[in-house]
C-alpha positions as CSV (number, residue, x, y, z in Angstrom):
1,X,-171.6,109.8,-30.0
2,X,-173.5,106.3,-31.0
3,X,-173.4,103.5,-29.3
4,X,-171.4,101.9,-31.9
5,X,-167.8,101.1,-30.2
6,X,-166.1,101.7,-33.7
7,X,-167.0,105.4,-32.6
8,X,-165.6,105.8,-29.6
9,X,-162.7,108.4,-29.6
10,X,-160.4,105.2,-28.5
11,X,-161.2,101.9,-29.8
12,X,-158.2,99.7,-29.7
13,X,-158.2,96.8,-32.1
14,X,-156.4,94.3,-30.7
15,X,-156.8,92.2,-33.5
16,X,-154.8,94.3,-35.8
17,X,-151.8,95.1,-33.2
18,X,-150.5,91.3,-32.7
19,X,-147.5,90.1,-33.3
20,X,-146.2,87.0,-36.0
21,X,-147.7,83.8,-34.5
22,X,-150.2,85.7,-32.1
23,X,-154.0,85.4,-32.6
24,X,-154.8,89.1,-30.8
25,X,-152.8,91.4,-29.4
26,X,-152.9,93.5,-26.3
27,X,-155.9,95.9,-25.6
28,X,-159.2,93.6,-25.8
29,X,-160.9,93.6,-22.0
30,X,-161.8,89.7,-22.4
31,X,-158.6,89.1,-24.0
32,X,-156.2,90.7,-22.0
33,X,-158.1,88.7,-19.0
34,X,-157.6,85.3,-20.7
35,X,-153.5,86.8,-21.9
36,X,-154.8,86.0,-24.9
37,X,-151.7,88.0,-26.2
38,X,-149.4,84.9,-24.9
39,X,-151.2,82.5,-26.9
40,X,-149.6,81.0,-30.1
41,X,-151.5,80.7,-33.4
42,X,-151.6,77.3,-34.7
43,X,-153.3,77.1,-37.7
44,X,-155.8,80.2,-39.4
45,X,-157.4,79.3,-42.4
46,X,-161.0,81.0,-43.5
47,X,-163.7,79.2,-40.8
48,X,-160.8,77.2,-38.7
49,X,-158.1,78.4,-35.6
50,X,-156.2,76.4,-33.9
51,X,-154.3,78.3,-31.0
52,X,-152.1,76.7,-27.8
53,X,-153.5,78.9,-25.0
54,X,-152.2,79.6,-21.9
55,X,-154.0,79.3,-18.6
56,X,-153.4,82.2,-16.0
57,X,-152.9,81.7,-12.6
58,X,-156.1,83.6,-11.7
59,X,-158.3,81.9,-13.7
60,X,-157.6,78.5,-12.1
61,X,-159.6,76.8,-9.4
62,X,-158.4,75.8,-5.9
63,X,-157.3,73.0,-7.3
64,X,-155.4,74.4,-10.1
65,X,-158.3,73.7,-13.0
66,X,-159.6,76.2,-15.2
67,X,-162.3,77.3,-13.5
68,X,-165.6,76.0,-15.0
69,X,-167.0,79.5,-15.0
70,X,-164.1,81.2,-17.1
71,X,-164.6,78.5,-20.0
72,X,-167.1,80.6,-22.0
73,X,-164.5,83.4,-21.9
74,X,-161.8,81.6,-24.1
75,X,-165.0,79.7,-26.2
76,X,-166.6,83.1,-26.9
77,X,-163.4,85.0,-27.7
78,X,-162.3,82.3,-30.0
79,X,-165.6,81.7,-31.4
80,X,-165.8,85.0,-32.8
81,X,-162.4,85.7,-33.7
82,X,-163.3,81.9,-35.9
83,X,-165.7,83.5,-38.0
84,X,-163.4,85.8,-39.1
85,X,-160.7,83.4,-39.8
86,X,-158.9,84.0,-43.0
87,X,-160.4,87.3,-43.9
88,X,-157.9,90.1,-43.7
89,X,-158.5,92.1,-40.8
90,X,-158.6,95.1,-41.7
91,X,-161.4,94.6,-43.8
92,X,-164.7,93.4,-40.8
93,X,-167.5,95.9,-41.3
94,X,-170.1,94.2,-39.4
95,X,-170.0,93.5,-35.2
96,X,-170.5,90.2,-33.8
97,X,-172.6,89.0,-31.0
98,X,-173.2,85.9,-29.3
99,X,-176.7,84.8,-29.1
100,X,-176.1,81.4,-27.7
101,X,-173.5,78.8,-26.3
102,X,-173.3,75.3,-25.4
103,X,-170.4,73.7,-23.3
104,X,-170.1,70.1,-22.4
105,X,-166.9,69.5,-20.1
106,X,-165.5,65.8,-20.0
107,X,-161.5,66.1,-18.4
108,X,-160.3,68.7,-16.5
109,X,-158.2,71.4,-17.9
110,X,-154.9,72.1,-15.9
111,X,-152.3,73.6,-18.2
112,X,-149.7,75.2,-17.9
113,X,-150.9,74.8,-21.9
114,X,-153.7,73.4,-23.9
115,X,-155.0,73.4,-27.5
116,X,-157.8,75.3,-28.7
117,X,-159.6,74.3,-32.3
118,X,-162.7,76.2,-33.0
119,X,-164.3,75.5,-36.5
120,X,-167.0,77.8,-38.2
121,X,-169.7,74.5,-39.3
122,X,-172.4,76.7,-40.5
123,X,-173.2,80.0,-42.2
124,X,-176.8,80.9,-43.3
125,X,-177.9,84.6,-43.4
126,X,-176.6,86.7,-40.4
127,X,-176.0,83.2,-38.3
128,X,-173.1,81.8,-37.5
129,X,-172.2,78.2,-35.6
130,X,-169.2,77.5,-34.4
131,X,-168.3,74.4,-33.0
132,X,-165.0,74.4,-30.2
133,X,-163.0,72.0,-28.3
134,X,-160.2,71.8,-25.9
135,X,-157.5,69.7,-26.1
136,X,-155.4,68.6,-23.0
137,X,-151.4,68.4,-23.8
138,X,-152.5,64.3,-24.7
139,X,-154.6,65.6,-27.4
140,X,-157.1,64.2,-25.3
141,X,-161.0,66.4,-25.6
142,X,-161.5,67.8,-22.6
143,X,-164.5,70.5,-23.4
144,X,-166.9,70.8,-26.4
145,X,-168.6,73.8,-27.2
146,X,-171.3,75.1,-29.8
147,X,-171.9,78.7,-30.4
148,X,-174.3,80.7,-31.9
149,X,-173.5,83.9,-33.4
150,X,-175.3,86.6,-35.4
151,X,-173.6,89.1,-37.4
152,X,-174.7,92.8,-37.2
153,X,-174.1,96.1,-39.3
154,X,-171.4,98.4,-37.4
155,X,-174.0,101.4,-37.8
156,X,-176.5,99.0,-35.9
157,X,-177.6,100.3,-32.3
158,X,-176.0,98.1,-29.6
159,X,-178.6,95.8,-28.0
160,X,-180.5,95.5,-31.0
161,X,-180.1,91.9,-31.8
């Protein structure tokens, strides 16, 4: 066995197994985390999601923020799941991996619910920028984020960027 994850004996793919109205289902390590599966799917079209997330208990600072640390989790998870945006699902033959992110933070993020858009801005070869932000419940931006991402061949050995 590779180390491609498509050939592991158990690969669940989250991203097929999700309800109407859900971006992802349950099963993805990063999503499951996050309870990505309790989020509700806005707006897909190809390059642009727009998802109200929920913010777990555990991910929340003392004072009852999303912890500055956990940030990159939702921006990377819906980064990538961006540049797939409109493309049936069942059809992604290549993996995708983060080569680089950027995250500016301006208000605080405290839930219980906030807005997620993430838009794909640029596509040239195997590169990919995406460009997300956070909304509070005023619609007011709360984090900005750009992303890098490069887009490999499944048959690809991991690590080999």
């Amino acid at each position: 066995m590779g180390n491609n994850p498509a050939d592991r004996p158990f690969f669940p793919r989250p991203w097929l197994q999700r309800e109407p109205g859900q971006l992802i289902g349950r099963g993805h390590p990063a999503g499951d985390f996050l309870e990505a599966y309790r989020w509700r799917l806005l707006d897909e079209q190809p390059g642009l999601l727009r998802v109200r997330a929920h913010l777990p208990d555990h991910v929340k600072n003392p004072r009852g923020q999303l912890f500055g640390g956990f940030t990159p989790t939702y921006v990377d998870l819906v980064a990538l799941l961006t540049v797939r945006a409109g493309q049936p699902r069942e059809g992604w033959k290549t993996w995708l991996a983060t080569t680089s992110m950027r995250l500016d933070y301006f208000e605080p993020i405290v839930g219980p619910e906030f807005v997620i858009e993430s838009k794909l801005v640029k596509a040239r070869g195997r590169t990919r920028a995406v460009e997300t932000c956070f909304y509070d419940p005023e619609d007011t931006l709360a984090v900005f984020a750009f992303t890098l991402i490069r887009e490999m061949p499944l048959d690809r050995v991991l690590g080999d960027g």
